[in-house]
N, C-alpha and C positions, 0 to 999 in steps of 0.2 A: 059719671060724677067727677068732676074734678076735684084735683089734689090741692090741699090748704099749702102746703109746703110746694116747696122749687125740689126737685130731684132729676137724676139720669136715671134710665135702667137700659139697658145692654140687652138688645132681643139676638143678635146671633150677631159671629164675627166670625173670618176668613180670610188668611193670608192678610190683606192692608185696609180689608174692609169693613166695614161694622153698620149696624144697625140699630137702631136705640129709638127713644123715646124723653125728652122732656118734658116731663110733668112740671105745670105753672097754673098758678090759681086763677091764669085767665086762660088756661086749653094745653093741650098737648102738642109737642110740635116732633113730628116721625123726620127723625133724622137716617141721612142727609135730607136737607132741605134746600126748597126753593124761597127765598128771602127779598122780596121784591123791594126795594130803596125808596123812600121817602123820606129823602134830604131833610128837606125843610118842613114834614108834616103834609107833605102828602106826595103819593105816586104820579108823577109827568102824566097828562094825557088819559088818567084812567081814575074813573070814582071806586070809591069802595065797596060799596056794592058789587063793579066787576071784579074786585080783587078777590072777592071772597069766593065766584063764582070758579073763581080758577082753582081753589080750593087751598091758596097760601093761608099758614097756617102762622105766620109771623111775619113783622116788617121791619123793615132798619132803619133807624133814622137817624141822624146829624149831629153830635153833640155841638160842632163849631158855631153850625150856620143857623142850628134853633136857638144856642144864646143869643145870634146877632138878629136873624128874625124867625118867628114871628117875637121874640123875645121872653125869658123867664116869668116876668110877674105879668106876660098876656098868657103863656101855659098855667100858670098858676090859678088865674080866676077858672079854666077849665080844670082843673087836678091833673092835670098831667096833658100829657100825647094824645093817650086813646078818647078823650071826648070832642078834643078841639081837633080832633080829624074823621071823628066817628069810626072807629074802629076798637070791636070789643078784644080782640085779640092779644096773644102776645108782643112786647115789640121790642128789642134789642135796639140800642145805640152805640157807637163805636165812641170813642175817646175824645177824638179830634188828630188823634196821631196822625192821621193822612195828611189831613189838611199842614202839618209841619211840615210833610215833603212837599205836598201839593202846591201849597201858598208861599215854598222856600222865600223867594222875595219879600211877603211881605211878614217876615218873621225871625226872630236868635233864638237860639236856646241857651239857655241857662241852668244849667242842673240842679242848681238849689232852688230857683224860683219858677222853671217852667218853660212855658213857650208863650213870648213877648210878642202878638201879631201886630199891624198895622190895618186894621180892619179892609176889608177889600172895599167896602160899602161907602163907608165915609174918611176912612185913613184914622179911627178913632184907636187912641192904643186899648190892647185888650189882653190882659196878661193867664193865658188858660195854665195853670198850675197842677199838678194831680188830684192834689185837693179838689178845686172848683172843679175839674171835670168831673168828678165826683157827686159834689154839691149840683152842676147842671143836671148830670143824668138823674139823681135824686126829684127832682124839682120837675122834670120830664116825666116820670114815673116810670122810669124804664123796667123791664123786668126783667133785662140782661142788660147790664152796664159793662163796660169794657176801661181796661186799666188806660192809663194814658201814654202814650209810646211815642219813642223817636222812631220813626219809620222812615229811615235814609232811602234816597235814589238809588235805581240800580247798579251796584259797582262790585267791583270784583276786591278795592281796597280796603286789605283785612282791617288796617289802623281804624277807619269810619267805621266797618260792621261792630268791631271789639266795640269802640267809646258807644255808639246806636245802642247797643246789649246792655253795657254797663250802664247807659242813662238811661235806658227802660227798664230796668233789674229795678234798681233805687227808685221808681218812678212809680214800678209796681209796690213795692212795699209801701212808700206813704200812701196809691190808691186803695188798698188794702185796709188800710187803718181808716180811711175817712170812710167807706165804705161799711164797717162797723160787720155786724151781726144781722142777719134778717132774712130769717129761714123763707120767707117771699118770693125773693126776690135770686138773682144770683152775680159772683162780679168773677167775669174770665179775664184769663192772663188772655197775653199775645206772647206767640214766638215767630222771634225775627227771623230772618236768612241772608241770604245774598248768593250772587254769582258763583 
């Protein structure tokens, strides 16, 4: 039977390793896990039927590139991710933080307001805020939504990981807040690193 609530439980741990379980009103996902990527609402190359066969237990999918497509108010006539991809499962989204390293070119950060993209698609401006990332994964129906982060290149320059830290610290807090209360559902930090 599954669980109405989002929770972790801890089935054994050793030395650096741990074994667990999260419980989510759409299944259980036996951590670690294998978390197959579906950018844009769905897996490269493979329907979901073979996904399930492989026995993944959760999918990832895009905060950036599902506001750009399939777009907000086309996941919405679906309720989310899991119908407009057919997939009853769990499914976590990531922030878009990557996509700030990733798409460095076409993007600024601004601390107070976010990260300014130039859409890759049509160069349309697109301002992903902690907020809206928020509001997208909301709108996505994610059941793990992830805070929104400056996720710097990799460099060994302490000055860039400190300000990364500090604009993802602040970044997580107003995620936090838009993200509310919703024993449902769950919203993880990110911790940065570097060289």
């Amino acid at each position: 039977m599954l669980n109405k609530d989002f929770s972790f439980e801890l089935i054994a741990q050793n030395d650096g390793a741990r074994l667990g379980k999260i419980n989510t009103p759409r299944g259980v996902i036996d951590t670690p896990a294998f978390m197959p990527v579906g950018t844009q609402g769905t897996v490269k190359g493979v329907f979901v039927d073979d996904i399930v066969k492989t026995k993944a237990q959760i999918i990832l999918g895009n905060t950036y590139h599902l506001l750009l497509r399939p777009g907000i108010e086309n996941l919405k006539k679906f309720n989310g991710l899991h119908k407009f991809m057919n997939w009853s499962g769990p499914i976590l989204t990531d922030s878009g933080g990557y996509q700030i390293m990733s798409l460095s070119k076409l993007n600024k950060i601004d601390m107070e307001i976010g990260a300014i993209f130039k859409s890759h698609i049509d160069g349309k401006k697109i301002i992903l805020s902690p907020e809206k990332s928020i509001q997208v994964q909301k709108a996505i129906n994610s059941d793990i939504l992830m805070v929104l982060d400056e996720c710097p290149k990799l460099t060994k320059d302490k000055k860039v990981l400190s300000n990364a830290i500090h604009v993802s610290t602040e970044w997580a807090k107003r995620s936090k807040i838009e993200f509310g209360k919703n024993k449902k559902k769950a919203l993880f930090g990110i911790t940065q690193g570097g060289l």
